[in-house]
C-alpha positions in Angstrom: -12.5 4.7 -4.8 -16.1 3.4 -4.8 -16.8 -0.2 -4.9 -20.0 -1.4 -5.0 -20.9 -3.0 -1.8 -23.2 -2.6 0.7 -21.1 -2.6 3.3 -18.8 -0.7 2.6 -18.1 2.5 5.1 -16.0 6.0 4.4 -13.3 7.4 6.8 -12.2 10.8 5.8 -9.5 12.8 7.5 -10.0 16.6 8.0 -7.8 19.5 9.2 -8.4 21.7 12.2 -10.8 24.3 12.1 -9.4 28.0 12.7 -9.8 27.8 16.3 -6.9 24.8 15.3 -9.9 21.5 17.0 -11.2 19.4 15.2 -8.5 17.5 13.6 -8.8 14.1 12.3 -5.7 12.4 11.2 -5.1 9.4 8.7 -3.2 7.8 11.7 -6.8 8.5 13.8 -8.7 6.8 11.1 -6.9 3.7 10.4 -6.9 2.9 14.1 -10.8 3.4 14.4 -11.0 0.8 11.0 -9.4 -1.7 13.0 -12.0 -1.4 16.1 -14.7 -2.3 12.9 -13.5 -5.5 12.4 -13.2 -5.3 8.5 -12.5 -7.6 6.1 -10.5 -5.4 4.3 -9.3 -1.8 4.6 -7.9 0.8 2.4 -5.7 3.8 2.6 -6.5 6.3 -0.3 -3.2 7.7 0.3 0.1 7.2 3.4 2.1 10.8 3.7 3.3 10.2 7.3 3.7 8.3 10.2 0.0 6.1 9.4 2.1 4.2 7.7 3.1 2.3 10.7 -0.5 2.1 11.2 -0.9 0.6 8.0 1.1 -1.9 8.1 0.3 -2.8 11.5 -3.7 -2.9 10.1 -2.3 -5.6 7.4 -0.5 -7.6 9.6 -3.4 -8.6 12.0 -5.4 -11.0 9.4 -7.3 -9.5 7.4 -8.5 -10.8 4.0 -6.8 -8.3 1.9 -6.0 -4.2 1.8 -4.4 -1.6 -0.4 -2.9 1.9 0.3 -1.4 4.3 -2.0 1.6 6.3 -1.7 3.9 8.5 -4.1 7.4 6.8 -5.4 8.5 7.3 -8.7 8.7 3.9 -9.9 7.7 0.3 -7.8 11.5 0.4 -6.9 11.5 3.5 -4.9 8.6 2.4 -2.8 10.8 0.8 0.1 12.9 3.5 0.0 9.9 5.8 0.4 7.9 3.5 3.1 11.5 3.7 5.5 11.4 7.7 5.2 7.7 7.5 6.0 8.1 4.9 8.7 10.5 7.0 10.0 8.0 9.5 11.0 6.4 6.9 12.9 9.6 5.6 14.8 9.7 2.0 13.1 13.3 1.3 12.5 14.4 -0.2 8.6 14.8 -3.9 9.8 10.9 -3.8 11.5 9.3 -1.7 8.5 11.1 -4.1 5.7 9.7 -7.3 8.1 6.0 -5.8 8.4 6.5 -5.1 4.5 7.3 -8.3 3.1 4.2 -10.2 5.1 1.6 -7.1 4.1 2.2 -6.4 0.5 2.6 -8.8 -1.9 2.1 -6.7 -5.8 2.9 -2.9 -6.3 0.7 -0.9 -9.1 2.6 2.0 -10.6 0.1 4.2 -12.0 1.5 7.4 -14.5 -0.3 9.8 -16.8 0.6 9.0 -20.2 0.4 11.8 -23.0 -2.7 12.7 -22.8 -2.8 12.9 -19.2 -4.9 10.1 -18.2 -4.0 7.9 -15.1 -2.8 4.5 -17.0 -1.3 1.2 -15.2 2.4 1.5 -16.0 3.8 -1.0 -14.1 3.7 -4.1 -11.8 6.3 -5.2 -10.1 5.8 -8.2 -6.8 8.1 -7.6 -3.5 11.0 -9.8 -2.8 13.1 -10.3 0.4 16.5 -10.7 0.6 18.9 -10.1 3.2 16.3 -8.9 5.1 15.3 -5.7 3.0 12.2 -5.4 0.5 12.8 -5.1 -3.4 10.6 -4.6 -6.3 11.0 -6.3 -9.1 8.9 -5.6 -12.0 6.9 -8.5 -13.8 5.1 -6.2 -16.0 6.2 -2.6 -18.0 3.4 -1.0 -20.3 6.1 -0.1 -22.7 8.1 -3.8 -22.7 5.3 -6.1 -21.9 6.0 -9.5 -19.6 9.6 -9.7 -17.8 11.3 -12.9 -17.0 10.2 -12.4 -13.7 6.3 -12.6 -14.8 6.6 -16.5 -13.1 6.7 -15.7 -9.6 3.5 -13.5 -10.4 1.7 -16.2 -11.8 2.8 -18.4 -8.6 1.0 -15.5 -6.5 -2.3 -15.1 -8.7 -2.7 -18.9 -8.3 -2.4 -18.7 -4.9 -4.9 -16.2 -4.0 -7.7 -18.3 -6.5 -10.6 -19.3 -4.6 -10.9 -23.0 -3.9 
């Protein structure tokens, strides 16, 4: 990612050197963010237990942020986020709570044929019986889905005043 704004600063993780110092984790960096105040803040990718961190980081008020993490469609994303939650000790019921009030839209992003990244999917989170489902408003093969109004409802909602 590179937006274009001036203030805009870069956390990178790193691995230990071969002495095995020198380690900085996701987790690490997404605490340090916080202490920055941002207005926003980004996860190029969750893999473990900075999840929790995550979440936690989008909880607090912030204007907006995004992460990324691997699922094979929007659907399988809470399914994913409780395995990596797990890594961070959150039980299901806290990590499907912190969920529904941090994300709002899921992008699911393939490689089509040619092997270019392409927007395959949207899908906005719903909670029911207190557990997080996707459900798809979008499909790049299908077009709009019934469900395209409650993703309306949300874009209007976020319009500045």
């Amino acid at each position: 990612l590179a937006p274009p704004h001036p203030h805009l600063v870069r956390l990178v993780a790193r691995c230990a050197n071969v002495e095995g110092v020198g380690e900085i984790t996701v987790r690490q960096l997404v605490r340090q963010a916080l202490r920055m105040r941002p207005d926003r803040i980004v996860v190029g990718e969750v893999r473990g237990a900075e999840v929790v961190d995550l979440l936690a980081a989008l909880n607090t008020g912030h204007d907006g942020g995004a992460g990324t993490v691997h699922a094979n469609n929007p659907g399988e994303v809470p399914a994913r986020l409780e395995a990596l939650g797990a890594l961070g000790s959150l039980d299901r019921d806290a990590l499907h709570s912190q969920l529904a009030a941090a994300f709002q839209v899921l992008l699911h992003v393939a490689r089509d044929r040619a092997g270019r990244r392409r927007l395959n999917e949207i899908a906005v989170l719903r909670q029911a019986a207190g557990r997080v489902g996707a459900v798809t408003v979008w499909h790049a093969d299908r077009g709009l889905t019934d469900e395209v109004t409650g993703f309306r409802v949300l874009l209007e909602s976020r319009k500045p005043t």
